[in-house]
MDAnalysis code that builds the backbone (N, CA, C; Angstrom):
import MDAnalysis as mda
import numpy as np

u = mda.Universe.empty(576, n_residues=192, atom_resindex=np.repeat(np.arange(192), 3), trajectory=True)
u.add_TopologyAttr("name", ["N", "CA", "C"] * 192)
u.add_TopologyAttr("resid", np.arange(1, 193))
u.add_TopologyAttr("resname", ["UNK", "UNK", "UNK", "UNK", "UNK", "UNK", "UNK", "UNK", "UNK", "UNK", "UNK", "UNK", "UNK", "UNK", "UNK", "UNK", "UNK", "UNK", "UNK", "UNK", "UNK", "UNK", "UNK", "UNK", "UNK", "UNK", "UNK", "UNK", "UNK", "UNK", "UNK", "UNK", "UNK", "UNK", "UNK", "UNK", "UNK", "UNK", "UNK", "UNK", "UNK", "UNK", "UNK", "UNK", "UNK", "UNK", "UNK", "UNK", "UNK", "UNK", "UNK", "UNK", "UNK", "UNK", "UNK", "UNK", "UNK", "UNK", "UNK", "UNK", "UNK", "UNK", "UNK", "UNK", "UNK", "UNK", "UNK", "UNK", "UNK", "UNK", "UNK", "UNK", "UNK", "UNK", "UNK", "UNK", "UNK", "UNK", "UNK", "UNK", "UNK", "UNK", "UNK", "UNK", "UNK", "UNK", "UNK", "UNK", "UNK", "UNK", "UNK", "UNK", "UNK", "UNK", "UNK", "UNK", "UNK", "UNK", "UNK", "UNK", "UNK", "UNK", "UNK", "UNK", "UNK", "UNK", "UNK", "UNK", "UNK", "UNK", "UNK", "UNK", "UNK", "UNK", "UNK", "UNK", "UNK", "UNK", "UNK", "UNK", "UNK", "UNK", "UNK", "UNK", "UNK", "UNK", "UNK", "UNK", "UNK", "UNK", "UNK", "UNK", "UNK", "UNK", "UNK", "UNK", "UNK", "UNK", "UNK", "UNK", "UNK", "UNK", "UNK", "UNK", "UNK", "UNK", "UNK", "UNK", "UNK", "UNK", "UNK", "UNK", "UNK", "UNK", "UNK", "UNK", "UNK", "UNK", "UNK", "UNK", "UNK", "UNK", "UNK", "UNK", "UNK", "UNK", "UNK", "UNK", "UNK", "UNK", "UNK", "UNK", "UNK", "UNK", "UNK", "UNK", "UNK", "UNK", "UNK", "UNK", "UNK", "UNK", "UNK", "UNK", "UNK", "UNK", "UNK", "UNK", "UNK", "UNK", "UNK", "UNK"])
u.atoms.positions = np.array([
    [19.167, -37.095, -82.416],
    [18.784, -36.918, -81.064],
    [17.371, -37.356, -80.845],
    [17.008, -37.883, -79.891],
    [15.553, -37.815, -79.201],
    [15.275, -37.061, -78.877],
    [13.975, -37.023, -79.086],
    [12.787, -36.146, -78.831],
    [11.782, -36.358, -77.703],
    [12.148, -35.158, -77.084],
    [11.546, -34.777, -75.737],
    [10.137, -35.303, -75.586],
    [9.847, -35.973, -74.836],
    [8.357, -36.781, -74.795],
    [7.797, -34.787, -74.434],
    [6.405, -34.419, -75.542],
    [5.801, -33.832, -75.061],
    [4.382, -34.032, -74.523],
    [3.716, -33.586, -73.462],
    [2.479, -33.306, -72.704],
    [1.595, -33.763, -73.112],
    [0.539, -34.380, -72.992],
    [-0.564, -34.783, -73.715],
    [-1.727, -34.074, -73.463],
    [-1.803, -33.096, -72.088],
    [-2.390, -32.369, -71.756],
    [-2.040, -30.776, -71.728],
    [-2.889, -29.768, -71.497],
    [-2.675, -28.491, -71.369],
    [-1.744, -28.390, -70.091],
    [-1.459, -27.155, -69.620],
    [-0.560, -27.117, -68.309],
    [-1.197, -27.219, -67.287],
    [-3.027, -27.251, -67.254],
    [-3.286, -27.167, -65.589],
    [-3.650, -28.824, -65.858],
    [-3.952, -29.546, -66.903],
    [-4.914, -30.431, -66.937],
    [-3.686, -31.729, -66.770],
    [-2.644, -32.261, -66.118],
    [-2.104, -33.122, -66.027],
    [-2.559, -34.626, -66.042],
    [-2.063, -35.565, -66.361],
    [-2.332, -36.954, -66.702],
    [-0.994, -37.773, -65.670],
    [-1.551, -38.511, -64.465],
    [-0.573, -39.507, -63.969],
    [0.168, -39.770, -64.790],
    [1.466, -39.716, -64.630],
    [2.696, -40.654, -65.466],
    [3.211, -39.653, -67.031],
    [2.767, -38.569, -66.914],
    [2.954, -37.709, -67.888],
    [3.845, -36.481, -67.277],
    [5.157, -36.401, -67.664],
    [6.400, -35.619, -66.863],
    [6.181, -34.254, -67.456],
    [6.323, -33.386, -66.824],
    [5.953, -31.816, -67.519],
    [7.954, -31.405, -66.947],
    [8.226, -31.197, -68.355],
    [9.695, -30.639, -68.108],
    [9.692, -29.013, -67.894],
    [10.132, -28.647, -66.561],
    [10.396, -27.453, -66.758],
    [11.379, -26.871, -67.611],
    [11.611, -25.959, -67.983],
    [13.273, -24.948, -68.288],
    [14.101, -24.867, -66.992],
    [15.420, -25.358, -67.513],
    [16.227, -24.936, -66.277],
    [16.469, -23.650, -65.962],
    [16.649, -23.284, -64.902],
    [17.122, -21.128, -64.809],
    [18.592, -21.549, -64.774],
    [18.873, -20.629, -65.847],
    [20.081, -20.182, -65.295],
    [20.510, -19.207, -64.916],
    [21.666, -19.584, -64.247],
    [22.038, -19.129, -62.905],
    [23.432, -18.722, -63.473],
    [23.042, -16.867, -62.930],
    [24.880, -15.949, -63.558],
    [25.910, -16.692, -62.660],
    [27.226, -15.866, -63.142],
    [28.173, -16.491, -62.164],
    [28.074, -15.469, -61.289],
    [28.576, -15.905, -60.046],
    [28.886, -15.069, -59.209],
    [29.696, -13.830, -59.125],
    [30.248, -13.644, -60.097],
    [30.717, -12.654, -60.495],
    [30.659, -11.437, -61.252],
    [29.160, -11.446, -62.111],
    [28.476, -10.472, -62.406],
    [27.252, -9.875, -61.943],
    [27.394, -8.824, -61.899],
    [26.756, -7.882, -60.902],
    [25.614, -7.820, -61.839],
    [25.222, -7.892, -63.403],
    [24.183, -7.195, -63.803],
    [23.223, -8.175, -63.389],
    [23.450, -9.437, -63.491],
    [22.039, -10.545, -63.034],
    [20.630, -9.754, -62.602],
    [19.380, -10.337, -63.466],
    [18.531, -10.172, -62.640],
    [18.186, -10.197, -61.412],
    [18.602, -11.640, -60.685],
    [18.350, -11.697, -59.096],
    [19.281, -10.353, -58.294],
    [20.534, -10.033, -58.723],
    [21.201, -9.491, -58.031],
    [20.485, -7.792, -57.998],
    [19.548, -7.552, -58.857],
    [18.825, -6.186, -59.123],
    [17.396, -6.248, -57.814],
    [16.873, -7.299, -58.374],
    [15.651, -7.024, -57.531],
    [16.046, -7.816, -55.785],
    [16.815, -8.022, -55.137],
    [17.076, -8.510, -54.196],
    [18.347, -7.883, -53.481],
    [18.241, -7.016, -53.068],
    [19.914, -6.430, -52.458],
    [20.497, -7.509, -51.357],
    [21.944, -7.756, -51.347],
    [22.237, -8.554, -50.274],
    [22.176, -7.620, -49.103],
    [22.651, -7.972, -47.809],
    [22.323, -7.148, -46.488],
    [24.169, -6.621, -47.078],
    [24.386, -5.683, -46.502],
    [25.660, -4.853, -46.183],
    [26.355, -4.791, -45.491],
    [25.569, -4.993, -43.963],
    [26.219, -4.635, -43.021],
    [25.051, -5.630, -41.917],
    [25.787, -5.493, -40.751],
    [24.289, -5.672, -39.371],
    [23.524, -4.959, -39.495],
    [22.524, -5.246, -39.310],
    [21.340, -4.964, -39.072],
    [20.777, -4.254, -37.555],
    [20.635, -3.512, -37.055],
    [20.128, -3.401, -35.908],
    [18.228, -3.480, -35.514],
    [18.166, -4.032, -34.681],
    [16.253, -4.175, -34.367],
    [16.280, -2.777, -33.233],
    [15.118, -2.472, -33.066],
    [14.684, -1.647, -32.636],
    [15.234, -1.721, -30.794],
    [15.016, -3.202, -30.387],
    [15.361, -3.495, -29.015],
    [16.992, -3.111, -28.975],
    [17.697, -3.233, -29.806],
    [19.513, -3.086, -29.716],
    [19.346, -1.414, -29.853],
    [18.406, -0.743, -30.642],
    [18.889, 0.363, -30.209],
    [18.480, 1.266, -29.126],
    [17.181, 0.618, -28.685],
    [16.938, 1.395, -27.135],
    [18.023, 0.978, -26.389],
    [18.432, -0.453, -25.921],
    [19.491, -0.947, -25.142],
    [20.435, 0.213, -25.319],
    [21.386, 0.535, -26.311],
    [22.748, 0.788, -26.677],
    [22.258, 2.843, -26.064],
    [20.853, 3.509, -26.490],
    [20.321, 4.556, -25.711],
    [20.570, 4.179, -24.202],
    [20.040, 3.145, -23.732],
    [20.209, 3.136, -22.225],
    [20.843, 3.342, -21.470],
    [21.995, 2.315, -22.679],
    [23.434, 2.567, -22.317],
    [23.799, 3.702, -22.177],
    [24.097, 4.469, -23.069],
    [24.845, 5.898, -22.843],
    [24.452, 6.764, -22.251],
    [23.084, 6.690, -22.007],
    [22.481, 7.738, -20.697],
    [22.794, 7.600, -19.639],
    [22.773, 6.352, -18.848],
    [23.430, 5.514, -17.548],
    [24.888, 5.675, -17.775],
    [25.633, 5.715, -18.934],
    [26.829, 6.322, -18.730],
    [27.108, 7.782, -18.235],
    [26.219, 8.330, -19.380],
    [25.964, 10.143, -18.795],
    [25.297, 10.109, -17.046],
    [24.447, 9.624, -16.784],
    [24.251, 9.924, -15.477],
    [25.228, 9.514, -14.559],
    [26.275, 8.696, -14.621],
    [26.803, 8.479, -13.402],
    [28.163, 9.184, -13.465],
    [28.758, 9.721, -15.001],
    [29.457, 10.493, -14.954],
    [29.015, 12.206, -14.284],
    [27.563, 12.657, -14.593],
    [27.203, 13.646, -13.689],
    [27.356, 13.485, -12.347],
    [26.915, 12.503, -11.603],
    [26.704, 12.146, -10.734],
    [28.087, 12.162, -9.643],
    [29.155, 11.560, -10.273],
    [30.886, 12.112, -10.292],
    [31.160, 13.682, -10.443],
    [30.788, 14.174, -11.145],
    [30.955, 15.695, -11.161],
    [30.107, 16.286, -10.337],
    [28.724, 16.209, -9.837],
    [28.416, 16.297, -8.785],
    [29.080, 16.100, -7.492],
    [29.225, 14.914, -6.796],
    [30.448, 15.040, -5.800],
    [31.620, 15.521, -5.848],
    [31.831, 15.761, -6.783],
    [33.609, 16.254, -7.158],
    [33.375, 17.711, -6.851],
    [32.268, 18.321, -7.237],
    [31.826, 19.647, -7.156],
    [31.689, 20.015, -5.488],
    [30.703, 18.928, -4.638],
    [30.442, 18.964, -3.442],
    [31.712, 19.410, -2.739],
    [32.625, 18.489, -2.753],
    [33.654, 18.337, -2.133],
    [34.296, 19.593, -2.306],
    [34.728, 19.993, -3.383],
    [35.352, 21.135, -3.147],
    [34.595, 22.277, -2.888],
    [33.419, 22.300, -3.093],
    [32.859, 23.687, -2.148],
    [32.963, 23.158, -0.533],
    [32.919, 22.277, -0.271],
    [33.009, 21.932, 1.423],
    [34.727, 22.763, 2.156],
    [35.469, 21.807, 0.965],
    [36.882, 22.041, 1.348],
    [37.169, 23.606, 1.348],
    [36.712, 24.367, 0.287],
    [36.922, 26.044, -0.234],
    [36.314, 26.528, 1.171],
    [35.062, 26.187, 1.841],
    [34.071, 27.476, 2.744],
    [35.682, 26.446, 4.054],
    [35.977, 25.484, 4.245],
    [36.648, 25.636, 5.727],
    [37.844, 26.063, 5.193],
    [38.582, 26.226, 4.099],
    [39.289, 27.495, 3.920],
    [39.157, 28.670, 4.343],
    [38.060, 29.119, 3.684],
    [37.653, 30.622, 4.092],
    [37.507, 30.677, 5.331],
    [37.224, 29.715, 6.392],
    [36.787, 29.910, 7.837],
    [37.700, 28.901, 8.692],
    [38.615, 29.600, 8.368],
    [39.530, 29.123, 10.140],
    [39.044, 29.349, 11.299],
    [39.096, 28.380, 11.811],
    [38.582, 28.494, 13.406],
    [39.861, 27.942, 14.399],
    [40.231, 29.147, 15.023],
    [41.254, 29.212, 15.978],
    [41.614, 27.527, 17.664],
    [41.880, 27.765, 18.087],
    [41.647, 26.700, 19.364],
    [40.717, 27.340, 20.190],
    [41.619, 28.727, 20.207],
    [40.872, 29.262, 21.395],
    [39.044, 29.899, 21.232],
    [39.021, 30.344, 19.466],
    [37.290, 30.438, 19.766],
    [36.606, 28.751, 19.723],
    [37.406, 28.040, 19.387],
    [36.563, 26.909, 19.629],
    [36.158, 26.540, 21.213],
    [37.252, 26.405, 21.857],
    [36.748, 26.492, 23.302],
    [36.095, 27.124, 24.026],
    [35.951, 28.880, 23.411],
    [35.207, 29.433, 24.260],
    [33.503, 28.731, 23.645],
    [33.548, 28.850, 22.148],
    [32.343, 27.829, 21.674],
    [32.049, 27.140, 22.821],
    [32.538, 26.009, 23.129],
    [32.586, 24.281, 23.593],
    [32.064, 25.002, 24.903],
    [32.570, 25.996, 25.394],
    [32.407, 26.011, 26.905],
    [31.279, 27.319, 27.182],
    [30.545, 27.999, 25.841],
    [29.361, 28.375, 26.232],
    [27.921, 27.449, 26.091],
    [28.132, 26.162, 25.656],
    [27.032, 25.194, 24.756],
    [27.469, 24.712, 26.109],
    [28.287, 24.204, 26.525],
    [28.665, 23.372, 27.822],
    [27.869, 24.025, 28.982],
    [28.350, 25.093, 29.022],
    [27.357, 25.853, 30.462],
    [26.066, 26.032, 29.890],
    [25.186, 25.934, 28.948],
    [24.312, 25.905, 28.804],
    [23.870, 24.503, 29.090],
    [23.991, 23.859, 28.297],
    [23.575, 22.008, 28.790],
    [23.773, 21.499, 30.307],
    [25.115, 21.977, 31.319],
    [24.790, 22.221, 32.495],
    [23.802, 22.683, 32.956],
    [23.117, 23.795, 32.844],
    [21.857, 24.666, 33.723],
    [20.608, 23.591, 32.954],
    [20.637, 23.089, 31.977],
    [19.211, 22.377, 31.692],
    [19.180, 21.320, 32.521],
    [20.623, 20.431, 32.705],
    [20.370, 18.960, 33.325],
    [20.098, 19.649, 34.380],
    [20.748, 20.303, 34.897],
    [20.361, 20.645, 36.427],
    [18.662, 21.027, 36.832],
    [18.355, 22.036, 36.006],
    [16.957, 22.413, 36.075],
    [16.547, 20.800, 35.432],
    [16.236, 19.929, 35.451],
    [15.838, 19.002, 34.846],
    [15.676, 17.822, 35.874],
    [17.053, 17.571, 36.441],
    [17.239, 17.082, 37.578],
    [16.611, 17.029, 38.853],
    [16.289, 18.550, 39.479],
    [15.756, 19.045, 39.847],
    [14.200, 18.963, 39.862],
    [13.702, 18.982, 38.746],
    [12.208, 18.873, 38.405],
    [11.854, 17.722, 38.454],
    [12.911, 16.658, 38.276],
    [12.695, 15.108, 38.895],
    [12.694, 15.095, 39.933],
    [13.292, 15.617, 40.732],
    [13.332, 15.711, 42.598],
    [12.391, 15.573, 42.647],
    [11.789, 16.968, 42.432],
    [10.279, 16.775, 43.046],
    [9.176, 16.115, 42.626],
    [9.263, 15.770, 41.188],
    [8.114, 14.656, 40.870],
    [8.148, 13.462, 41.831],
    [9.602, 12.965, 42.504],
    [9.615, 12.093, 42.981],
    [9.293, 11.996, 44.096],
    [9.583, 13.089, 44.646],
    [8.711, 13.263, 46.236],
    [7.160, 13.123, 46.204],
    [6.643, 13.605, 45.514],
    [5.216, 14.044, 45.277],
    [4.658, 12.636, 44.978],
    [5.140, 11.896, 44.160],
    [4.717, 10.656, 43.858],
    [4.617, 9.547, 45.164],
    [6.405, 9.710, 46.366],
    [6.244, 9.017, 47.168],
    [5.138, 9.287, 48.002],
    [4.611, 11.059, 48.196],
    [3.837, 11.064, 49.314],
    [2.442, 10.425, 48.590],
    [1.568, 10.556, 47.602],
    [0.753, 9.896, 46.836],
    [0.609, 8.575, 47.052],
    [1.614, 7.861, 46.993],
    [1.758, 6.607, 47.345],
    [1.677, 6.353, 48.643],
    [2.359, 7.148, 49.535],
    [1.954, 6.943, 50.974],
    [0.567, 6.955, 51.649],
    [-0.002, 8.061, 50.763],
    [-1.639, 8.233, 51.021],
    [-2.646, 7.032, 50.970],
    [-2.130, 6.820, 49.479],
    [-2.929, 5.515, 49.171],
    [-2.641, 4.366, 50.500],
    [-1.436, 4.122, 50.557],
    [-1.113, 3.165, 51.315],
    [-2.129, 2.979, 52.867],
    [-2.247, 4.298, 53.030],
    [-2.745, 4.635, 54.532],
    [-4.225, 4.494, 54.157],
    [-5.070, 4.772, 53.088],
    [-6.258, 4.581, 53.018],
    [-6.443, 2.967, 52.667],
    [-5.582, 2.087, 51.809],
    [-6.031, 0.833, 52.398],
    [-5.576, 0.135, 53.289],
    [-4.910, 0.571, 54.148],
    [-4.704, -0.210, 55.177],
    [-5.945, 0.051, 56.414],
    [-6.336, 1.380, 56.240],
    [-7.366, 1.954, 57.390],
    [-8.675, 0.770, 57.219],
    [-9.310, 0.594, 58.232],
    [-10.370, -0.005, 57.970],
    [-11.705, 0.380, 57.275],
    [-12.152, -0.271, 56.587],
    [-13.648, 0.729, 55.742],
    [-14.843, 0.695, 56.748],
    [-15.074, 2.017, 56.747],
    [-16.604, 2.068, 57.421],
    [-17.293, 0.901, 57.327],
    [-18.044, 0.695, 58.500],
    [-19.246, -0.536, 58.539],
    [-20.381, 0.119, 58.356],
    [-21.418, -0.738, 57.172],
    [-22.768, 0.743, 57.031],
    [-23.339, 0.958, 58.093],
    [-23.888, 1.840, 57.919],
    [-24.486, 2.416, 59.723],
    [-25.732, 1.488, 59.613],
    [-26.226, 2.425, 58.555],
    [-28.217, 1.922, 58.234],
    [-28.177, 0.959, 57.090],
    [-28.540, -0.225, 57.013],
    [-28.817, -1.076, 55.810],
    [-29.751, -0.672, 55.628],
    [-30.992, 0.471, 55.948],
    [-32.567, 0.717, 55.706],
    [-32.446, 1.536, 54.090],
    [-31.429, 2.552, 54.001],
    [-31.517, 2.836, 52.642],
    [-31.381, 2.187, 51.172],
    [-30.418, 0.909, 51.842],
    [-30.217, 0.056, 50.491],
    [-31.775, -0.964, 50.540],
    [-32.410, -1.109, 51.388],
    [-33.872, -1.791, 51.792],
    [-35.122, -0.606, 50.812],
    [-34.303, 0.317, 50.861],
    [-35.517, 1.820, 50.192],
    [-35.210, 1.375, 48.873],
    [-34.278, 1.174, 48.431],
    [-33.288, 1.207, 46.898],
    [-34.318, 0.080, 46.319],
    [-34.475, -1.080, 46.974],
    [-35.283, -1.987, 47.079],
    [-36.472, -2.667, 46.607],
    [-37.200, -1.353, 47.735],
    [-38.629, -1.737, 47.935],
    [-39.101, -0.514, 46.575],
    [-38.805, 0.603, 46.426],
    [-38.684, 1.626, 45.670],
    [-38.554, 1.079, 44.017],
    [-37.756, -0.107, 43.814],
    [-37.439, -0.677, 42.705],
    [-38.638, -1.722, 42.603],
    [-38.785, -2.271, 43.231],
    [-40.593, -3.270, 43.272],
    [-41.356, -2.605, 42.867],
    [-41.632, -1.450, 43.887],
    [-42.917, -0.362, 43.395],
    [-42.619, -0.454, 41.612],
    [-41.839, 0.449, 41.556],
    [-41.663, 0.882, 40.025],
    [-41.977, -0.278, 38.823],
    [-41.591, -1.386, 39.424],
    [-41.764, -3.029, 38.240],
    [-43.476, -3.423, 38.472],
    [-43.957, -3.055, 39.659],
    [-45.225, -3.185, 39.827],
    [-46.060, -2.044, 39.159],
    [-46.191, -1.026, 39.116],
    [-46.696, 0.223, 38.361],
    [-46.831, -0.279, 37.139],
    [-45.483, -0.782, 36.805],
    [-44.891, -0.669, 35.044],
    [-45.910, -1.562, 34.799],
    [-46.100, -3.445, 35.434],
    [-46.567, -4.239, 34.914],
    [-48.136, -3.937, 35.089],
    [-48.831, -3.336, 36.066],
    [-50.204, -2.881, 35.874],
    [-50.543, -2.066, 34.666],
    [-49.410, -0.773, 34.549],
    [-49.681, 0.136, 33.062],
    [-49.598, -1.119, 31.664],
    [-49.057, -2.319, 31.765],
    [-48.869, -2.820, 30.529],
    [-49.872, -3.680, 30.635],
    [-50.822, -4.026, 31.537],
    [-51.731, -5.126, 31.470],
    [-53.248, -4.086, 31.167],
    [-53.247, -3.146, 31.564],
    [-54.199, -2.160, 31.283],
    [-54.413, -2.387, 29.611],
    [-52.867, -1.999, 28.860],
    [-53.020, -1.450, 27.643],
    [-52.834, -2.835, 26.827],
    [-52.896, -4.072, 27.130],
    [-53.097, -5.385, 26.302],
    [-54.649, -5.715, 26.415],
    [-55.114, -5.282, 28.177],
    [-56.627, -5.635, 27.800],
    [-57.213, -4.582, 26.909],
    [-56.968, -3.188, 26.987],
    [-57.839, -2.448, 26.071],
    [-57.445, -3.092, 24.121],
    [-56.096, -3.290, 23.921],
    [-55.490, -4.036, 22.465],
    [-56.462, -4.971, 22.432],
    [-56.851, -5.434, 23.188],
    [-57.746, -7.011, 23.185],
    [-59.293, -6.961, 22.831],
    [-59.630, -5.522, 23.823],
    [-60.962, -5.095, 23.531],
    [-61.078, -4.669, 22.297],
    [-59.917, -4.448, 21.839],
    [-60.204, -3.345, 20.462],
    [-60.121, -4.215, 19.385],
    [-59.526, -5.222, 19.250],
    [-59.556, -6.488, 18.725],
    [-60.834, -7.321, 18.753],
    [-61.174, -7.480, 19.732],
    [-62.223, -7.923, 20.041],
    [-63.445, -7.586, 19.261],
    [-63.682, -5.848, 19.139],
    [-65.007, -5.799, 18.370],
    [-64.504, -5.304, 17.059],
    [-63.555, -4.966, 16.620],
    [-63.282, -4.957, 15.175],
    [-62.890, -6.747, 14.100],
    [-63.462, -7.433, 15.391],
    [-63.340, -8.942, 14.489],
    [-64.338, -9.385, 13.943],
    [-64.748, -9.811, 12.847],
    [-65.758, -10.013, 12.026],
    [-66.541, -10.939, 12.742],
    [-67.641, -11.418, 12.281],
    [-68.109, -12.643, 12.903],
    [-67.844, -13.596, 11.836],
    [-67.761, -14.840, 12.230],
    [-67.789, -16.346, 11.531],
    [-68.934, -16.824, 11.592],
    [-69.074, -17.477, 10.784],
    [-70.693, -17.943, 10.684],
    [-70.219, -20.012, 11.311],
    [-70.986, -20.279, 11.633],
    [-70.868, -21.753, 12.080],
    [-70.656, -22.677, 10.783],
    [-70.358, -22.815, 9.807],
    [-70.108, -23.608, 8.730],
    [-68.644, -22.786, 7.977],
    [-68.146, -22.140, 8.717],
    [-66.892, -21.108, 7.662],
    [-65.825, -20.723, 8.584],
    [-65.688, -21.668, 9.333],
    [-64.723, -22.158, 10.533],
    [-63.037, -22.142, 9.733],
    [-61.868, -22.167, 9.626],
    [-60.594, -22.428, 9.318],
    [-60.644, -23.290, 8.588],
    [-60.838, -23.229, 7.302],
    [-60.904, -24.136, 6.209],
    [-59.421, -24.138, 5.458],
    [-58.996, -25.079, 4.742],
    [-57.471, -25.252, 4.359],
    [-58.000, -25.919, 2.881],
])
């Protein structure tokens, strides 16, 4: 037999064109269970569920539970409705006398009601009539135009007062200005 070309180098130190033969693994048959791989690697068993499939499949059965309550709830309603008009027959005749004391009552309101419109409506036409008669009447002609002439002359006065009191108190601002201003000397004029 030939002989396996060996390495010329260590195992990290490789040389281009120099083949490093591994060992083949072998591989059990499929049919024995003791294999190494088959120890440290379990196959899966079954499905798997993630965390999202099992809130979903929770959701589920609660929304099942609630709408089956929700059925026993009405189912419940119903027959307490049906049980109390068991227990309470109501004849023809107390129903009518019912019907026909609510009836004469709702009569006397429209009427009192009716009524209380009557007269808003009168009251309103004569209102309206009033008005009517005051503009159609003619309006006084002023007697004296001399008071709206007072309104006037009275309003002058007052703008005249005002503007003397404000010319008073700009000339005294002015005076007072006046001697609290320094003097300038003739060479120290607004210089920039």
């Amino acid at each position: 037999m030939a002989k396996s070309k060996q390495p010329s180098a260590k195992m990290g130190d490789t040389i281009d064109g120099d083949a490093v033969e591994k060992p083949a693994r072998q591989t059990a048959p499929p049919h024995a269970s003791t294999s190494k791989d088959s120890q440290t690697e379990p196959s899966p068993r079954g499905p798997s569920y993630s965390a999202s499939s099992l809130i979903a499949l929770a959701a589920l059965a609660l929304s099942v539970f609630a709408v089956g309550l929700a059925g026993f709830i009405i189912w419940q309603q119903r027959q307490n409705t049906a049980d109390i008009a068991t227990l309470m027959p109501v004849s023809n005749s107390d129903a009518g006398e019912l019907a026909d004391i609510a009836n004469s009552d709702l009569v006397d309101r429209l009427a009192a009601l009716e009524s209380q419109l009557a007269t808003d409506r009168q009251s309103q036409q004569s209102a309206l009539e009033a008005l009517q008669g005051q503009m159609a009447a003619p309006s006084p002609t002023p007697n004296d135009n001399s008071q709206n002439n007072d309104f006037r002359s009275d309003a002058k006065a007052d703008i005249a007062t005002i503007r003397n009191d404000m010319d008073q108190r700009f000339a005294a601002l002015e005076a007072a200005l006046a001697s609290q201003a320094l003097p300038v000397k003739a060479g120290e004029g607004c210089q920039r």
